[in-house]
One Martini backbone bead per residue (centre of mass of N, CA, C, O) as a GRO file, in nm:
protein
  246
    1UNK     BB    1   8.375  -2.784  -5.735
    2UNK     BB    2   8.581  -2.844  -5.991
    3UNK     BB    3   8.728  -2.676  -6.275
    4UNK     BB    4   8.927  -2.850  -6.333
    5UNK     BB    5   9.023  -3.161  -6.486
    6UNK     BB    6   8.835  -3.197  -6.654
    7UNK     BB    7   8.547  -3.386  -6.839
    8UNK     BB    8   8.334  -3.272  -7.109
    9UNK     BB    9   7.988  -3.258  -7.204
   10UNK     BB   10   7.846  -3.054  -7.483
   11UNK     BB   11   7.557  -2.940  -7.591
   12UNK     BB   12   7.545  -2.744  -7.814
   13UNK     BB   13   7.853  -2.657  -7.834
   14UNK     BB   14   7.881  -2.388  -8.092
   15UNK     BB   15   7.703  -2.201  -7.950
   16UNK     BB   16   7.648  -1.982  -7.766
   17UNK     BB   17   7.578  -2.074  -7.426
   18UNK     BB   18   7.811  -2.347  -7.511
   19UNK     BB   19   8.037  -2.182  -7.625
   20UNK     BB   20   8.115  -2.042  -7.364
   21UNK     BB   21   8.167  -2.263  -7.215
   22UNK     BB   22   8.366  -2.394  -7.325
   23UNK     BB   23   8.573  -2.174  -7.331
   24UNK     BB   24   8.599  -2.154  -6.999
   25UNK     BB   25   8.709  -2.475  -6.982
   26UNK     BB   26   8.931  -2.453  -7.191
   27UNK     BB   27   9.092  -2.200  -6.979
   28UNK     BB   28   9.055  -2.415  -6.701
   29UNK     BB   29   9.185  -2.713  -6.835
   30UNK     BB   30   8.966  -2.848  -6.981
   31UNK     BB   31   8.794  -3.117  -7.150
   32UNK     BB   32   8.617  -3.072  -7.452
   33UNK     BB   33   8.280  -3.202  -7.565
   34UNK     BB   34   8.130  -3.119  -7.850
   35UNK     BB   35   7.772  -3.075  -7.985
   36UNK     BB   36   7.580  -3.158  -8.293
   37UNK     BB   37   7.469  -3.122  -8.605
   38UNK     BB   38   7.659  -2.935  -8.723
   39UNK     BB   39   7.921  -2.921  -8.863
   40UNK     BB   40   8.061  -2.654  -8.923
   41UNK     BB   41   7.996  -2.525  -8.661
   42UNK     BB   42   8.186  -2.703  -8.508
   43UNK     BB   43   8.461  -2.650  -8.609
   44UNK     BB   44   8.464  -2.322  -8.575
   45UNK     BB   45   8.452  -2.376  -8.272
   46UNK     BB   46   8.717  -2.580  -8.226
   47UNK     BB   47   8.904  -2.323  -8.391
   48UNK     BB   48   8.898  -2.199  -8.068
   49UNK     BB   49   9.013  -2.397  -7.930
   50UNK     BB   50   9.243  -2.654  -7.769
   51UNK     BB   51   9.082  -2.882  -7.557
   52UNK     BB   52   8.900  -3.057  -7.816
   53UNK     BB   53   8.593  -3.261  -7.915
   54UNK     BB   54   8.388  -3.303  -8.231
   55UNK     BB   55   8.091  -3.377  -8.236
   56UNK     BB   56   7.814  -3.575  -8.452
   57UNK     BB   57   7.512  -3.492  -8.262
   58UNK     BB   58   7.182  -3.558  -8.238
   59UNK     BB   59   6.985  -3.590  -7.952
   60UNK     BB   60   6.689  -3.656  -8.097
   61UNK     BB   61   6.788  -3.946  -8.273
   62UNK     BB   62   6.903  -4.209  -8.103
   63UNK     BB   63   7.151  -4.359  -8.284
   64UNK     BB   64   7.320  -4.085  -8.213
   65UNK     BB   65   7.335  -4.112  -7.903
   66UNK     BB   66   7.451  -4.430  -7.883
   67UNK     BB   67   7.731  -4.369  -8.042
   68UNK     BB   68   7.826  -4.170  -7.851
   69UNK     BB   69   7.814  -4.305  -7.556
   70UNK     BB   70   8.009  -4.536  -7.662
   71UNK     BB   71   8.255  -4.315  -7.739
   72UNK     BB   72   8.281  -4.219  -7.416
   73UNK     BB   73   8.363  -4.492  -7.296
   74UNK     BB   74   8.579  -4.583  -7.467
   75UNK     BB   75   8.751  -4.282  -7.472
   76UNK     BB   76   8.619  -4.126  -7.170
   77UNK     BB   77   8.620  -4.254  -6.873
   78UNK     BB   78   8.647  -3.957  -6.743
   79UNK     BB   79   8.351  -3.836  -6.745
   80UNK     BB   80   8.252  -3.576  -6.509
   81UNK     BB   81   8.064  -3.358  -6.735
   82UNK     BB   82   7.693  -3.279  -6.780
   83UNK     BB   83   7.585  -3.087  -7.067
   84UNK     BB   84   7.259  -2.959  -7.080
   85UNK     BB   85   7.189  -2.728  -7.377
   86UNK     BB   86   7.018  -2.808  -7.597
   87UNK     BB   87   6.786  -2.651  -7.816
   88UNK     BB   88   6.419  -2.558  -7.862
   89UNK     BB   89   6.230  -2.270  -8.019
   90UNK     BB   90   5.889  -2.112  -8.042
   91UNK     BB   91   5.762  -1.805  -8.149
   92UNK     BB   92   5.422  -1.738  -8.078
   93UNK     BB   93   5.074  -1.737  -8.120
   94UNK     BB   94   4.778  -1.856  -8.021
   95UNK     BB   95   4.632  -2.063  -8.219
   96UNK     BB   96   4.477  -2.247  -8.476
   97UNK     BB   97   4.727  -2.136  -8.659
   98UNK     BB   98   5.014  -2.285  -8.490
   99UNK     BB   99   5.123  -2.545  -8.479
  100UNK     BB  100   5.151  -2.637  -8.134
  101UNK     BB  101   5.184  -2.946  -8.154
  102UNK     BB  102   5.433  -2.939  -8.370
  103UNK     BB  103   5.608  -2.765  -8.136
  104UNK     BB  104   5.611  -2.893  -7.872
  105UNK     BB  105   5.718  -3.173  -7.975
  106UNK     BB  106   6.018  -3.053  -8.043
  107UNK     BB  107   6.053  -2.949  -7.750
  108UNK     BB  108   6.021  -3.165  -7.596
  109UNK     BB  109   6.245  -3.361  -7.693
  110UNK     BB  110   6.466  -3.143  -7.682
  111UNK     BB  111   6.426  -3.016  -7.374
  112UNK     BB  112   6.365  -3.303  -7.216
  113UNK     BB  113   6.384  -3.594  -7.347
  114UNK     BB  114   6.652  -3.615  -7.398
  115UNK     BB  115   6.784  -3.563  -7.135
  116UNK     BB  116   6.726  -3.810  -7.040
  117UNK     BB  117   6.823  -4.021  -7.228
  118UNK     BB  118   7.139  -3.972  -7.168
  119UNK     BB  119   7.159  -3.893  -6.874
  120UNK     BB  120   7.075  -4.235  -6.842
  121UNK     BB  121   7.340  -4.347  -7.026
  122UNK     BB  122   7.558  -4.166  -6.817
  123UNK     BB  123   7.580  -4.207  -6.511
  124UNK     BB  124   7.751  -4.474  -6.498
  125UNK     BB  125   8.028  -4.299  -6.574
  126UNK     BB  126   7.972  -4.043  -6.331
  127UNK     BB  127   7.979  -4.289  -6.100
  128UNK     BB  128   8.288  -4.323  -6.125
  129UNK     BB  129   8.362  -4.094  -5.993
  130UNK     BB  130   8.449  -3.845  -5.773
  131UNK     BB  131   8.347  -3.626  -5.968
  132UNK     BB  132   8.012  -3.525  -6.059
  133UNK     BB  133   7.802  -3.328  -6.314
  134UNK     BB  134   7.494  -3.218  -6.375
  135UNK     BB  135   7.385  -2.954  -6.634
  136UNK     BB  136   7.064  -2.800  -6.670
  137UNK     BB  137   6.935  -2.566  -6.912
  138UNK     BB  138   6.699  -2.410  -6.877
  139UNK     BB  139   6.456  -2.142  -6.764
  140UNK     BB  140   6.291  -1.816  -6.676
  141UNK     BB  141   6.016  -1.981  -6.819
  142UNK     BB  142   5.990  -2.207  -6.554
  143UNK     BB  143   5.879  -1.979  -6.319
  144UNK     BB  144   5.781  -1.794  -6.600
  145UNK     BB  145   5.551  -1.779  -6.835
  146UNK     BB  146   5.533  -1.705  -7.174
  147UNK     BB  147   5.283  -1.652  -7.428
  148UNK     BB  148   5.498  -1.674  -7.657
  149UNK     BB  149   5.628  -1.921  -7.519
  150UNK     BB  150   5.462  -2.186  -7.394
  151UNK     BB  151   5.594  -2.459  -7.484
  152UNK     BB  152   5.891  -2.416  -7.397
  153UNK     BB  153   5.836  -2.358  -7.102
  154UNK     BB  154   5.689  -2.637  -7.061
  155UNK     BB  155   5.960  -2.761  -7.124
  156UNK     BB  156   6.121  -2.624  -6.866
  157UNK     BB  157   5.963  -2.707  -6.629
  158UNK     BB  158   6.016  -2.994  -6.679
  159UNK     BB  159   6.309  -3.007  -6.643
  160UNK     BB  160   6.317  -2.892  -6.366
  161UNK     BB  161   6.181  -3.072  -6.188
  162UNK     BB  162   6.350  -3.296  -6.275
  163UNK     BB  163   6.636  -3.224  -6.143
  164UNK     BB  164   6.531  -3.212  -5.870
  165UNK     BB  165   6.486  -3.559  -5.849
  166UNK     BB  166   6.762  -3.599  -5.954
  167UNK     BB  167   6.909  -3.475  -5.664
  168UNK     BB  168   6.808  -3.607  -5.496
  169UNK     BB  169   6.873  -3.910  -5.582
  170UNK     BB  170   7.207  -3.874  -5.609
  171UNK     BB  171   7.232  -3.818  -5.292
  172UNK     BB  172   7.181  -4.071  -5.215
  173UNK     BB  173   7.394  -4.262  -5.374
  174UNK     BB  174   7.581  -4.032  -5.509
  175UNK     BB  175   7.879  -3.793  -5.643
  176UNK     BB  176   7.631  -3.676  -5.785
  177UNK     BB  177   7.579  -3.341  -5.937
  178UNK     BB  178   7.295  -3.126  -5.958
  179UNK     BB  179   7.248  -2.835  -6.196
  180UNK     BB  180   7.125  -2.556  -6.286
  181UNK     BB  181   7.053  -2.309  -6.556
  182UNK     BB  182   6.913  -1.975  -6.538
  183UNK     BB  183   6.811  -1.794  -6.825
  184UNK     BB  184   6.754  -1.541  -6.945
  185UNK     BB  185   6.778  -1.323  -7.185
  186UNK     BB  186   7.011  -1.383  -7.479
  187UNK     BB  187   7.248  -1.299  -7.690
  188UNK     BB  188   7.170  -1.486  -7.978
  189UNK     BB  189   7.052  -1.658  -8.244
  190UNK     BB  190   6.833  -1.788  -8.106
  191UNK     BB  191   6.708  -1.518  -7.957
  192UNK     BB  192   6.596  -1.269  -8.184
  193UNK     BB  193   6.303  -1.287  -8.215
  194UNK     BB  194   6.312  -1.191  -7.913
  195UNK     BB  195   6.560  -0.943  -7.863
  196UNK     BB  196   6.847  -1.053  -7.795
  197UNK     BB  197   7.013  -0.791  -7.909
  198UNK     BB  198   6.872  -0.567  -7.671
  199UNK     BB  199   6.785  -0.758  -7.407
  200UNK     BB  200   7.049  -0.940  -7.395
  201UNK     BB  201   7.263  -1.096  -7.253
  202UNK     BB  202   7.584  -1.202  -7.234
  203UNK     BB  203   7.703  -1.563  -7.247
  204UNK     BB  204   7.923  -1.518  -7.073
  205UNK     BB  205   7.775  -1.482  -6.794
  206UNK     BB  206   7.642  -1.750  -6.782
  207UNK     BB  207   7.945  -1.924  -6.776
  208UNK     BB  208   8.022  -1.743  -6.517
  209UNK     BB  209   7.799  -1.823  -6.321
  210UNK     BB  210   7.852  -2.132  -6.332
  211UNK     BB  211   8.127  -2.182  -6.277
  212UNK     BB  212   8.064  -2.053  -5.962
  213UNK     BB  213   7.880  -2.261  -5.866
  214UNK     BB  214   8.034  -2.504  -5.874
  215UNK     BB  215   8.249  -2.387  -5.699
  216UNK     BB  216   7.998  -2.371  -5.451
  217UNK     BB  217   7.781  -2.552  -5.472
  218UNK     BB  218   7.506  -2.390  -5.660
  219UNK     BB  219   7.234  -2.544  -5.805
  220UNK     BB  220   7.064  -2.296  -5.841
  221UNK     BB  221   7.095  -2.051  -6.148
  222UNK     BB  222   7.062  -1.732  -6.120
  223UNK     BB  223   7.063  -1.527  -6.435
  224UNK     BB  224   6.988  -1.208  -6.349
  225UNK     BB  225   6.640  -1.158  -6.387
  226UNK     BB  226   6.590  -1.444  -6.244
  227UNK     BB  227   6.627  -1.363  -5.965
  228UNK     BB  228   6.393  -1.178  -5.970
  229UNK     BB  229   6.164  -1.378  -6.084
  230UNK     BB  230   6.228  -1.579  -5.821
  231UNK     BB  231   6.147  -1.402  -5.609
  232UNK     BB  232   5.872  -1.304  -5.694
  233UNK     BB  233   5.736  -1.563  -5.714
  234UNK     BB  234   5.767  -1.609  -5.363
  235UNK     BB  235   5.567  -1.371  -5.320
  236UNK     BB  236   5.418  -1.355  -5.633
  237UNK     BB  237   5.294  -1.556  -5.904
  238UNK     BB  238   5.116  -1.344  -6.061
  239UNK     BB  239   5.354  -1.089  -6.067
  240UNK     BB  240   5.551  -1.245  -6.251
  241UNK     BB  241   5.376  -1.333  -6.472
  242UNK     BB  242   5.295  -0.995  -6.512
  243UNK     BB  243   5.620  -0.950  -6.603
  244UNK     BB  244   5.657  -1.143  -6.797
  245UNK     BB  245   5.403  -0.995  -6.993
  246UNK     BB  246   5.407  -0.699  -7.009
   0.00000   0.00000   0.00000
């Protein structure tokens, strides 16, 4: 797939790993659409890009959505690359006092339920064009979960799922590619409470990864560590579970 005079649009797309991706397709000469929550730091992010557009809006909200998409189509209708990056974590120990099931709410709607709800609104815009790609951001405890961050993994293995059937769908119908994005510990503001500063790659890795594998049209895109602990899990699930928890 190409990677220049793309119309992209990055969710969550104002810091770490969504803003990196951001910089390299602006780099590479296309139009970027980042979103998020936050206006200032929307700003920010935008004042370092050249041809972007910074839209403010909640994946989570349904209203903000509506208005999003209404927005793509009127404005972007050349719309042909949807980065689902944006994301909700929380780390904690499972216990009686761990409000887990208001964690994993969270956590589920923002990283799975909301993906779903944009993607459908979005694919008859994305099957518009000649060529289009949807990437899902999952992660490395998609494949093997950590006990430190349980209803995360589970919101991302959900997602994993999701990609592999909606790549499927869409290979039957339509000349849209789905590909997943699957990143280890990254050094962002994201991860700091789990060590991302110390044992995290930098998001830049992961947003070259990324890009290599469009052109390669790679739809699962093991990066860094996440490769080993792909392997390891093909050969033994058990060593995977045991290497993510050591």
């Amino acid at each position: 797939m190409k990677t220049t005079q793309n119309t992209v649009l990055i969710t969550g797309g104002s810091a770490g790993i969504g803003f990196e991706i951001a910089k390299l397709f602006d780099q590479k000469g296309n139009h970027v659409i980042i979103t998020g929550r936050d206006e200032n730091r929307l700003k920010k992010a935008a004042a370092q890009l050249q041809n972007v557009t910074a839209i403010v809006s909640d994946v989570t909200n349904e209203a903000d959505v509506n208005r999003l998409v209404d927005q793509l189509y009127a404005d972007f209708p050349n719309l042909n690359i949807l980065i689902n990056n944006a994301g909700k974590a929380f780390y904690y120990q499972q216990a009686a006092q761990a409000n887990a099931f208001e964690k994993a709410g969270d956590e589920m709607l923002t990283n799975y339920l909301s993906v779903i709800r944009l993607t459908e609104k979005l694919v008859d815009l994305l099957n518009r064009q000649e060529e289009a790609a949807i990437v899902n951001v999952t992660s490395i405890v998609a494949l093997a979960p950590s006990h430190r961050m349980a209803t995360y993994g589970a919101s991302k293995a959900a997602l994993h799922s999701y990609s592999q059937s909606l790549r499927i769908t869409l290979e039957r119908s339509s000349t849209t590619k789905v590909f997943e994005l699957m990143p280890p510990l990254v050094d962002t503001d994201f991860s700091q409470e789990i060590g991302g500063a110390t044992n995290g790659i930098a998001p830049s890795v992961v947003a070259a990864d990324l890009l290599h594998a469009l052109e390669n049209n790679a739809y699962e895109i093991h990066v860094g560590l996440t490769a080993q602990i792909y392997e390891l899990a093909r050969k033994s699930p058990a060593d995977a579970l045991a290497a993510m928890n050591a």
